[in-house]
N, C-alpha and C positions, 0 to 999 in steps of 0.2 A: 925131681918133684916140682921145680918152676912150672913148665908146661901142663903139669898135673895141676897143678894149683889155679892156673891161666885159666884152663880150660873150665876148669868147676864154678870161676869166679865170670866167666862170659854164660854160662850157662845160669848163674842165681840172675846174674842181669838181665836175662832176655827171661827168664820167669820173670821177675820183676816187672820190668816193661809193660810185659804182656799183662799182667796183674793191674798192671795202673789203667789201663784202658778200660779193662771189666771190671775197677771199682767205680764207675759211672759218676767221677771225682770226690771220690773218697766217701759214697755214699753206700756203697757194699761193702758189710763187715771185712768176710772173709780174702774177698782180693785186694782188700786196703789192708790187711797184715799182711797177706803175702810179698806188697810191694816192701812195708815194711822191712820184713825181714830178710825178703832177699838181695833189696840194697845193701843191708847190713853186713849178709856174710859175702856180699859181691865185693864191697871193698874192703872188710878181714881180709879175704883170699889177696886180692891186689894187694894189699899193702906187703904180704908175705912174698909173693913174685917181684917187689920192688928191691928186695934187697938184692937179689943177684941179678935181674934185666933191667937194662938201659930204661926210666920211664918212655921217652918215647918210640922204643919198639913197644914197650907191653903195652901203652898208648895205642898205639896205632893197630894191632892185634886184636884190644879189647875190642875198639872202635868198630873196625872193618867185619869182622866179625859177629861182633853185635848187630850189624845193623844187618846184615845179611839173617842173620838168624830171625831177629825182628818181623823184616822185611816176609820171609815166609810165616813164622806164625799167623803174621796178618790176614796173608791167602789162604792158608788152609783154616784158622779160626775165627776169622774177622769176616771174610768173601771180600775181604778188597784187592783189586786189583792194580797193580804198577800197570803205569804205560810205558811207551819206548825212552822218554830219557830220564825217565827214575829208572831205568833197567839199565842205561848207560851210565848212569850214574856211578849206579852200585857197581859197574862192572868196574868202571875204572878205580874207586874204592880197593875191590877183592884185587888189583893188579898192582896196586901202589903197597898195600899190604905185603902182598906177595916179594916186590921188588926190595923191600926192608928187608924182609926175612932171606930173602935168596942172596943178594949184594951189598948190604951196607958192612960196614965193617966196624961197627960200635963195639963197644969191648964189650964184654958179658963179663962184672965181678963176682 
């Protein structure tokens, strides 16, 4: 259920996100609740993933993920565009990520 919980809880935070920008700061109702709320159940959900993963895997999970998720929201809802080294950026992000998850050896309780 960790993962399960992870991934619902990277998914309230990139609605969220994405919410805080089309509340045009906090001046549209409905996407100033949705930041609202899906801060709220972004970090319920995290806090549930905390009991059994390392914070700084689920850290760096929530992070790297997010921001890649983010990151296209933006293009396909926003029309903005990354150049090459926001693209580098994130790549090395999604690779540092990956490197926790494949190689570290942190205990999982």
């Amino acid at each position: 259920m960790t993962f399960i919980f992870l991934t619902l809880a990277i998914m309230a935070e990139v609605m969220a996100t994405s919410a805080l920008k089309a509340s045009m700061g906090f001046t549209r109702p409905l996407p100033s609740l949705l930041v609202v709320v899906g801060y709220g159940v972004a970090f319920y959900l995290l806090s549930l993933v905390l009991r059994t993963l390392p914070v700084g895997i689920a850290y760096a999970i929530w992070a790297g993920l997010g921001i890649v998720l983010v990151t296209l929201v933006g293009i396909v809802a926003f029309g903005e565009k990354p150049d090459v080294p926001a693209v580098i950026g994130i790549s090395l992000i999604v690779a540092g990520v990956v490197t926790l998850q494949v190689f570290s050896k942190m205990n999982v309780h």
